[in-house]
C-alpha positions in Angstrom: -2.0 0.2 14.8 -2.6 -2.4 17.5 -3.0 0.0 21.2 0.6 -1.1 23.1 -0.6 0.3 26.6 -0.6 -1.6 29.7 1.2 -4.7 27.4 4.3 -6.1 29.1 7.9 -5.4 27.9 9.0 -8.3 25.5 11.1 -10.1 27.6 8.6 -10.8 30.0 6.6 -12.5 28.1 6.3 -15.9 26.9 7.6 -17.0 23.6 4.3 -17.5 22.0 2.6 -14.4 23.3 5.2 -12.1 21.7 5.0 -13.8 18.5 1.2 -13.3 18.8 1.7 -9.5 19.2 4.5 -9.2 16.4 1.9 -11.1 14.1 -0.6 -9.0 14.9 1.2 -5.9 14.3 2.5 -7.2 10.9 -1.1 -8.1 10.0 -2.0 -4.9 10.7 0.8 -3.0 8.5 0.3 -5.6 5.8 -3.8 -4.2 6.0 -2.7 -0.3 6.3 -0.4 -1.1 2.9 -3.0 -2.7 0.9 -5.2 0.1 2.4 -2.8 2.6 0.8 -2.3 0.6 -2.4 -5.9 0.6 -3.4 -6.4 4.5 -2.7 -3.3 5.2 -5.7 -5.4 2.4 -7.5 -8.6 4.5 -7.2 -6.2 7.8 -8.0 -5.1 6.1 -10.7 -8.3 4.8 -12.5 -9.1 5.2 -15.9 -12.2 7.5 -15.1 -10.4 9.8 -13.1 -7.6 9.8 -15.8 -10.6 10.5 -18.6 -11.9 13.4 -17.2 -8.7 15.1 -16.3 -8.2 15.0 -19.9 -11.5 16.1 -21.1 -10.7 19.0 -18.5 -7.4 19.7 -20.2 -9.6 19.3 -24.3 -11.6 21.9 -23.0 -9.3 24.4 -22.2 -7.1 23.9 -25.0 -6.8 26.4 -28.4 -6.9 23.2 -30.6 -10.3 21.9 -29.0 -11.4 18.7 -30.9 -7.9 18.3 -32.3 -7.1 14.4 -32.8 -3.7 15.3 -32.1 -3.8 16.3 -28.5 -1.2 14.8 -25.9 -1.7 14.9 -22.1 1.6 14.6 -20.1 0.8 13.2 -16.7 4.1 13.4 -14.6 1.8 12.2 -11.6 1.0 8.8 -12.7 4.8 7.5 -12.7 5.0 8.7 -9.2 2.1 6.7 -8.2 3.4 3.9 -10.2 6.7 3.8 -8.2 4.8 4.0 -4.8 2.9 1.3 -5.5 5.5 -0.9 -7.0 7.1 -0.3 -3.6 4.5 -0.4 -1.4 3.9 -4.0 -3.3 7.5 -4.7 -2.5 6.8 -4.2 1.4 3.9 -6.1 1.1 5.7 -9.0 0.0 8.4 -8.6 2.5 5.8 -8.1 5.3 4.0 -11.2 4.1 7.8 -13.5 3.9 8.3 -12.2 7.9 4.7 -13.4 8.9 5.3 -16.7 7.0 8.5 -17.0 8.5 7.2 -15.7 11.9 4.6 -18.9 12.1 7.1 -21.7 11.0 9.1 -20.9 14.0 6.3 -21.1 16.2 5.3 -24.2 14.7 8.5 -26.0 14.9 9.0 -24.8 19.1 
């Protein structure tokens, strides 16, 4: 997050400084998200998802068994995070865009 000390309230500044400082701090969360989003990417990977399971083969009475199912109840949780996290991407991204044209058309 972008340091706010010593910055002047809102109102006292000029019309393109504050969008400056609102850009910059939507930058900023739009970076922290995709920051976030590849960390349940790299929680998510194959690998890690491949040796959980031959953790789980292991330690099973039916070792070697063709038949074995894994239930992950993690991965739909991560799945929904980062379907929302995408979602406030998005959004983030539409108020940046939207941000700029008005500071274009002043």
């Amino acid at each position: 997050m972008l340091n706010y000390a010593g910055t002047p309230p809102l109102g006292a500044m000029a019309d393109a400084d504050s969008r400056q400082l609102i850009a910059a701090e939507l930058r900023s969360l739009i970076a922290r998200i995709e920051i976030s989003m590849r960390l349940i990417d790299a929680a998510m990977s194959p690998e890690d998802m491949a040796a959980d399971d031959m953790d789980v083969e292991d330690d099973s009475a039916i070792a070697g068994s063709s038949e074995l199912v894994v239930l992950d109840d993690v991965t739909p949780r991560y799945a929904r995070v980062s379907a929302a996290l995408n979602t406030c991407r998005a959004e983030l991204g539409h108020a940046l865009q939207q941000l700029s044209e008005s500071g274009s058309a002043a």
